[in-house]
N, C-alpha and C positions, 0 to 999 in steps of 0.2 A: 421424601426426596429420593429419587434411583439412585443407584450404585454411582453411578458413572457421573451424576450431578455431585455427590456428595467427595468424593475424590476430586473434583476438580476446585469447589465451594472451599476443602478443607487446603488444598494447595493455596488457593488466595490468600485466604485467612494465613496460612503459616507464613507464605512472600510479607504479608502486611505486618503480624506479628515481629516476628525475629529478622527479616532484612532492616526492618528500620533501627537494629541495632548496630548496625555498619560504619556507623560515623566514623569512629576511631578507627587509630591503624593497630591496634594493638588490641584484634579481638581476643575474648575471654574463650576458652576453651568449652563452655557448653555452646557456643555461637559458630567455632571451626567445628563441632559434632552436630550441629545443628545442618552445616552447611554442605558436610561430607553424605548427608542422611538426605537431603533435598536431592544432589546429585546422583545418589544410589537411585534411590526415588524417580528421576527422570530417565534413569538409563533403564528402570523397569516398562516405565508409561511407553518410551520407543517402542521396544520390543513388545507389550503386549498390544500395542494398539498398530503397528505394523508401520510406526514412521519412519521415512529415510533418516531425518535430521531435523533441530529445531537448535535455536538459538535464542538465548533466555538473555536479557539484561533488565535490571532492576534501577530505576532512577528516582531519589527522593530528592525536592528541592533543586532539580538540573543539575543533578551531580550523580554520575554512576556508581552505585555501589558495589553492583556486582555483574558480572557478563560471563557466559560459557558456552561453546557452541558444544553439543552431545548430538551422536549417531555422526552420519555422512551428508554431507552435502552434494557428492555425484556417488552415486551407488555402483554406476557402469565402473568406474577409475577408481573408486573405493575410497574416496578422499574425505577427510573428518571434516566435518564440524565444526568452523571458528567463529567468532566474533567479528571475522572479515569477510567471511564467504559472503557471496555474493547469490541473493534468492529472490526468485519473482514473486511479487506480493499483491498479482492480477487485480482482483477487483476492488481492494482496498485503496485501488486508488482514486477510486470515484468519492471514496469519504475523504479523503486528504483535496482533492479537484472541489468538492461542495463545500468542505468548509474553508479553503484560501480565496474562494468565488464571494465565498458570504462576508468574511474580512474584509475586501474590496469594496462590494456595496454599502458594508458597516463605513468606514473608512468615507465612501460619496467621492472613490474613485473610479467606479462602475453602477449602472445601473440594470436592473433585472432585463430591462426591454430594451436594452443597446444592441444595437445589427452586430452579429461576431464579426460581420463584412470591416467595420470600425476599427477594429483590433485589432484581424488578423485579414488585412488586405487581399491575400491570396486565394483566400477564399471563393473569392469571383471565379475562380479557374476553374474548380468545380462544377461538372456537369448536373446542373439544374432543371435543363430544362423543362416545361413550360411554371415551375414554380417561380413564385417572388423570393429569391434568396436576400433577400432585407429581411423577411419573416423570421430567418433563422437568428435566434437573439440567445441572451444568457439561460434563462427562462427556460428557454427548448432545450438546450445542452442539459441544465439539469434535471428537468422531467423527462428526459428521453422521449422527446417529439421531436427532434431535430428533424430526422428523416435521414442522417448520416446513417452511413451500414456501417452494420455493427463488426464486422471481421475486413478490414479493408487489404488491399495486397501491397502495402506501403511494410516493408519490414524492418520493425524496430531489434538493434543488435544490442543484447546486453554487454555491458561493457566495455562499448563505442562512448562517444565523445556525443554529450547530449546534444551540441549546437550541429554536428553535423548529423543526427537525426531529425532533428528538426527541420536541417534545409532542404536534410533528402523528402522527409514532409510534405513539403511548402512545396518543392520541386514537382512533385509526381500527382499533386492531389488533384491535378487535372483527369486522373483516371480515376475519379471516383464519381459517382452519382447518388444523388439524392434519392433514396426508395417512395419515400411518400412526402408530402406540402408541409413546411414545419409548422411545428403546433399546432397538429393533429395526432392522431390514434390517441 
C-alpha cells in the first residue's frame, strides 16, 4: 500500500474506530485526546497537501457526532473554515442526480425511456433543430448522450434562491442547442 493510501486507509479506520465512541455527552478523556490528535492531524494533511479548506462531519445512525471546518474556505478574504461555509461540490452532483433518478424509477414514479419534454415542459424551447427532441429521455441524461452541452451560459449563483435559478433556467434555455441527436455518441 503507498504512503499516501496508507494515511488515508489509517484516517478511516481511526473516523470508524473512536468517533463511534461519541454517543455520550460526557466524553472520556482518551476520546477528547483522541479528537484533539485527529484535528492536529488535519491541520497537518492542509498544509502538506496544499488545501485551502475542508470540512469534516462524522454521522452515525442520522445523528451528527462530530463537525469542524479546518484551513479557509476564501483564501483571497482569509475567511476560516466552518461547518457553514458554503463550497461547490461540482461533479458530485451527478451521483446525488443518478441515484435520486434511480429512487424515482425504483419508486415506478419515472421511467428510464420518459421524454425529459414530459417533466420539464420547457424543454421544447431548446434549439434542436433537425433532432427529434422526444429522444432526449432519462436514459440520455444519465449516460451522457443527451446532446445537451456540457458548459452552458445560463449562470448558476451560489447562494441565490434555488427556485429562482431555476426559472432563470427554464427562462433562458432557449439559447441553448443540442451538439449531437440524443442517444448517441
Amino acid at each position: 500500500m503507498k504512503n499516501k493510501s496508507k494515511k488515508y486507509f489509517i484516517l478511516v479506520l481511526f473516523l470508524f474506530i473512536y468517533f463511534g465512541k461519541l454517543h455520550s455527552k460526557d466524553l472520556p478523556a482518551n476520546v477528547i485526546s483522541d479528537i484533539t490528535l485527529f484535528e492536529k492531524w488535519m491541520d497537518i494533511m492542509i498544509d502538506e497537501h496544499s488545501l485551502p479548506g475542508i470540512a469534516v462531519g462524522i454521522v452515525q445512525n442520522k445523528k451528527l457526532l462530530y463537525s469542524k471546518g479546518f484551513g479557509l474556505s476564501n483564501v483571497s478574504k482569509n475567511k476560516k473554515m466552518t461547518i457553514n461555509s458554503v463550497q461547490p461540490i461540482a461533479s458530485i452532483t451527478k451521483l446525488f442526480t443518478s441515484i435520486s433518478l434511480m429512487k424515482l424509477v425504483e419508486n415506478n414514479i419515472i421511467e428510464l425511456e420518459d421524454p425529459v419534454v414530459e417533466i420539464i415542459p420547457e424543454i421544447k424551447k431548446l434549439n434542436y433543430g433537425n433532432y427529434n427532441i422526444e429522444l432526449l429521455n432519462i436514459l440520455s441524461l444519465l449516460r451522457h448522450t443527451s446532446g445537451l452541452p456540457l458548459n452552458n451560459d445560463i449562470e448558476i449563483k451560489l447562494n441565490s434562491d434555488i427556485n429562482v435559478n431555476f426559472k432563470n433556467f427554464l427562462k433562458r434555455i432557449g439559447n441553448q442547442k443540442l451538439l449531437f441527436k440524443p442517444n448517441t455518441n
